[in-house]
N, C-alpha and C positions, 0 to 999 in steps of 0.2 A: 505572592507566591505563584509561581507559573511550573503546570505542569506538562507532562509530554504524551504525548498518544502516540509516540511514532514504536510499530511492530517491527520484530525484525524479522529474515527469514527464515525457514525451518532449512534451505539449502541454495545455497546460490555456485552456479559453477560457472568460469567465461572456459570454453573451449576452442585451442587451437590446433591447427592441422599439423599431425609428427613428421617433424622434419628430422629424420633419421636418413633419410634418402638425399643427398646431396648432390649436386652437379661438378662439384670441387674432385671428386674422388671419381668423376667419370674422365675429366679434360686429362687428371695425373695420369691414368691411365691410355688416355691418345699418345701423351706426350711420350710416355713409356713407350708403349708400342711404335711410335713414329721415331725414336731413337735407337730400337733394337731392330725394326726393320730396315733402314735408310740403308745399313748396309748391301743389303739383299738386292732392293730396289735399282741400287746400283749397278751391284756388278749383273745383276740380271735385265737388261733393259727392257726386256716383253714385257716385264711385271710392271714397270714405273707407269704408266696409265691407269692400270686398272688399281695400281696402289695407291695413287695418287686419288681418281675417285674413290676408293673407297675412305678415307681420310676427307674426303670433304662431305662423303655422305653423313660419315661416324661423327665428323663435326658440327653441319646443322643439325642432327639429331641432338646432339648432346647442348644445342644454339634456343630449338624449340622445348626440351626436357628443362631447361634453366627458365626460361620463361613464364613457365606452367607454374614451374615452379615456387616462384618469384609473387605470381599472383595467389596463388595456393595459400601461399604464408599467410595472406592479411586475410583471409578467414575468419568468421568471429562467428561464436554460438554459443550464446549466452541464456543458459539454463537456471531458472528461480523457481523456488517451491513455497509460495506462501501458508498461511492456514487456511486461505481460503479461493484461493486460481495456481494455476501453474504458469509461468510467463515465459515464452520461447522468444527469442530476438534472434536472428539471424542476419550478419553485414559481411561485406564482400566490397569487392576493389570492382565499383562500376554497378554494383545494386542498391538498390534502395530498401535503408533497413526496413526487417517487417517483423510485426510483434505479434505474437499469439494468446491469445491467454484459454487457456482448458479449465475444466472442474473437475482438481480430483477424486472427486467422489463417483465420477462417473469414466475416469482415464484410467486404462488398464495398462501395465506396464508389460512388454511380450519379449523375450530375450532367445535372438537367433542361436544355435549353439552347434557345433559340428561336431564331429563322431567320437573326438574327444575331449568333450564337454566343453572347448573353447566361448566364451561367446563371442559371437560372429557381426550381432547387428543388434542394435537397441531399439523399441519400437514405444509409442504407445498407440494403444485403441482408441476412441473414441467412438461408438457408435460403427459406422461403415468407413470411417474415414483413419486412415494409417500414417500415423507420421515416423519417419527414422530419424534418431537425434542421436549425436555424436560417432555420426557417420564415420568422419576421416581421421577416430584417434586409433592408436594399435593396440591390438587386440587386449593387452595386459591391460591398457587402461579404460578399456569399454567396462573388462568383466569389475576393475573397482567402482567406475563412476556407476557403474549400475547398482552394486551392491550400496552404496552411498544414498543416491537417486532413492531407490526403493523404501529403504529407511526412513528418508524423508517425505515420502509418498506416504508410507503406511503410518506415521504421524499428523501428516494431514485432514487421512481419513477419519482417524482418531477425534482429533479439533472441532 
């Protein structure tokens, strides 16, 4: 007879960065504008210079916005709440992951909120030292993961 020791955990989250924001809806709208001005351009010839750069300005912007972008995606922030550590792991395209582990018995969970009780930024304390965690999700899903988070926090302490 073989038995298991293996604990699960009280919360585990992987977080990625909202990609609500796309570059796809920036190029449609160059392409728009570069087809309702072309007229213009034309018959006005002073303009096709500075029309012209400004379309290639609006273009690398929207060249370097895609990029960012693109890197942005592969994000990872991966949140665990045992009974007995907290375990933060953070990876990136070009870092090296790094793992943290806190004692909830001594991490205090601190919740930014703006004028209309949004929350703004999730934090926890430890002593002198401030970590912000789940920085780049939008705001609707900071104030669940935190309501989540904390639940599983205040279980810990419990434990």
């Amino acid at each position: 007879m073989q038995t298991s020791t293996t604990t699960s955990p009280l919360f585990s989250a992987t977080l990625r960065p909202d990609r609500s924001l796309r570059a796809a809806g920036g190029w449609i709208g160059l392409a728009a504008a570069g087809l309702l001005g072309l007229p213009f351009l034309v018959a006005v010839p002073e303009f096709l210079l500075p029309g012209i750069l400004g379309f290639a300005i609006a273009g690398g912007a929207l060249t370097a916005f895609s990029v960012r972008q693109a890197r942005r995606a592969r994000l990872i922030e991966q949140i665990t709440v045992w009974p007995d550590q907290i375990e933060l792991v953070t990876a990136g395209p070009g870092q090296e992951r790094q793992m943290r582990r806190l004692d909830p018995k001594t991490v205090r969970l601190v919740l930014t909120r703006d004028e209309d009780e949004r929350t703004m930024a999730v934090h926890l304390n430890q002593g002198a030292e401030r970590i912000e965690i789940a920085a780049f999700l939008a705001i609707n899903d900071k104030a669940s993961f935190a309501r989540a988070f904390g639940q599983a926090l205040r279980k810990a302490r419990q434990g």
